[in-house]
C-alpha positions in Angstrom: 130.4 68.0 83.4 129.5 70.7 86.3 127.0 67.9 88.0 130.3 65.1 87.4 132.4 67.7 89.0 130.0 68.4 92.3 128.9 64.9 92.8 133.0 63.8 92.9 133.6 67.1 95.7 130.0 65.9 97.5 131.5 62.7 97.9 135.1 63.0 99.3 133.8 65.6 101.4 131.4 62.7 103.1 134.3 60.1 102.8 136.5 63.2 104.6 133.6 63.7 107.4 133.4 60.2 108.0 137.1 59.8 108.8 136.8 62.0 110.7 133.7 60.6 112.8 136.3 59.1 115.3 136.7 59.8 119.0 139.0 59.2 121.7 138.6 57.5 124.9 141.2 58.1 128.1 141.3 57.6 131.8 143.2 56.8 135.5 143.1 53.2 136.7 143.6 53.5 140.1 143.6 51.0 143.3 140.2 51.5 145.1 141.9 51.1 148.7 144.8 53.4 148.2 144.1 55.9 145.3 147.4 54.7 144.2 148.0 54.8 139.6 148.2 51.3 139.0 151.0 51.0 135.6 150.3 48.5 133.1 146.5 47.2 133.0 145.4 45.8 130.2 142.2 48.4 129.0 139.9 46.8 126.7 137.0 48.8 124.5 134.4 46.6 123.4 131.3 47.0 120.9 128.9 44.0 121.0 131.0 42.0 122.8 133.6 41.9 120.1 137.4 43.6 121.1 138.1 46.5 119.2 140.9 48.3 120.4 143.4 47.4 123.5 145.3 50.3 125.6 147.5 49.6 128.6 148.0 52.1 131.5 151.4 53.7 131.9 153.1 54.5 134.9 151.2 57.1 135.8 147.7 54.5 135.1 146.9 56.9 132.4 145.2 54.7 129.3 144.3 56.5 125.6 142.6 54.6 123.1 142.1 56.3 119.7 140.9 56.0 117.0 137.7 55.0 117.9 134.6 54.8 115.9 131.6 57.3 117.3 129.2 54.7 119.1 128.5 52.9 122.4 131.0 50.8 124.1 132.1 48.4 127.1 135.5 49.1 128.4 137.2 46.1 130.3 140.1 46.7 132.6 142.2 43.9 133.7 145.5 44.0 136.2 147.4 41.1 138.1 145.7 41.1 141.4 142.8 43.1 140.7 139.2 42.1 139.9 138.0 42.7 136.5 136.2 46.0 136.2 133.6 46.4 133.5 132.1 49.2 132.5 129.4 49.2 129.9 127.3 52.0 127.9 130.5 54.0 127.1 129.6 56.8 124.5 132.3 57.8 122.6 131.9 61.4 120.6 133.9 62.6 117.4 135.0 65.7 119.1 137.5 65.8 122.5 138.0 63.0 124.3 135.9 61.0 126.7 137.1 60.2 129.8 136.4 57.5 132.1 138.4 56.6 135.2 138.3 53.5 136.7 139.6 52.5 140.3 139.5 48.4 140.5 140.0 46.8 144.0 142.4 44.1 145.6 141.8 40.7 144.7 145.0 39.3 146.7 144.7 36.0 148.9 146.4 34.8 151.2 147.8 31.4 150.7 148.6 28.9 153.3 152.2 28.4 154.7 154.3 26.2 152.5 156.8 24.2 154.8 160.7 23.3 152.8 161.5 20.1 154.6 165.4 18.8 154.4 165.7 15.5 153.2 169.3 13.4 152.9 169.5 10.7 150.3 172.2 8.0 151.6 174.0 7.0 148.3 175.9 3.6 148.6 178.6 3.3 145.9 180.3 -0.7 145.6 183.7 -0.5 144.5 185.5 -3.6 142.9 188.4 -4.3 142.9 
């Protein structure tokens, strides 16, 4: 009864430990050029090249993404106007938080000038009478 008793404590205290085996990952996405937080960039952690959690920046370009498994990751950040950044090799630790900041650069063009050209449309309308 004693072993039934010890083997049922050994094993919630393993299934406790490995719920707890999760970590956190948290940054600044800022503009290269300016320094400037860039709000709402889509922040992507990745383990073998499969998605596993998604975090967007906030106004401040502060991302957290939690809970995360203990293990290697890629993290992906994406914005309008901005090149992708990739950063790979991320290791994420069950205690504190691991931080990586990410500043992503410009990708605006410049488009060619559009010209808005007026055009009348003579509409002939035959009455009879």
């Amino acid at each position: 009864m004693f072993r039934k008793v010890l083997l049922t404590f050994g094993l919630l205290l393993l299934a406790e430990m490995a719920a707890l085996a999760q970590g956190t990952m948290k940054g600044v996405i800022t503009d290269a050029k300016t320094k400037e937080p860039l709000p709402f960039a889509n922040v992507i952690a990745k383990q073998d090249g499969k998605q596993i959690l998604v975090g967007v920046s906030d106004f401040d370009g502060v991302y957290t993404i939690k809970p995360l498994p203990v293990g290697k990751y890629d993290l992906e950040v994406r914005s309008v106007g901005y090149a992708t950044v990739i950063r790979q090799g991320i290791q994420v630790k069950a205690s504190g938080f691991t931080v990586t900041d990410v500043e992503m650069k410009s990708e605006a063009q410049v488009l060619d000038a559009l010209e808005i050209v007026e055009e009348k449309v003579c509409l002939v309308v035959l009455l009879r009478v």
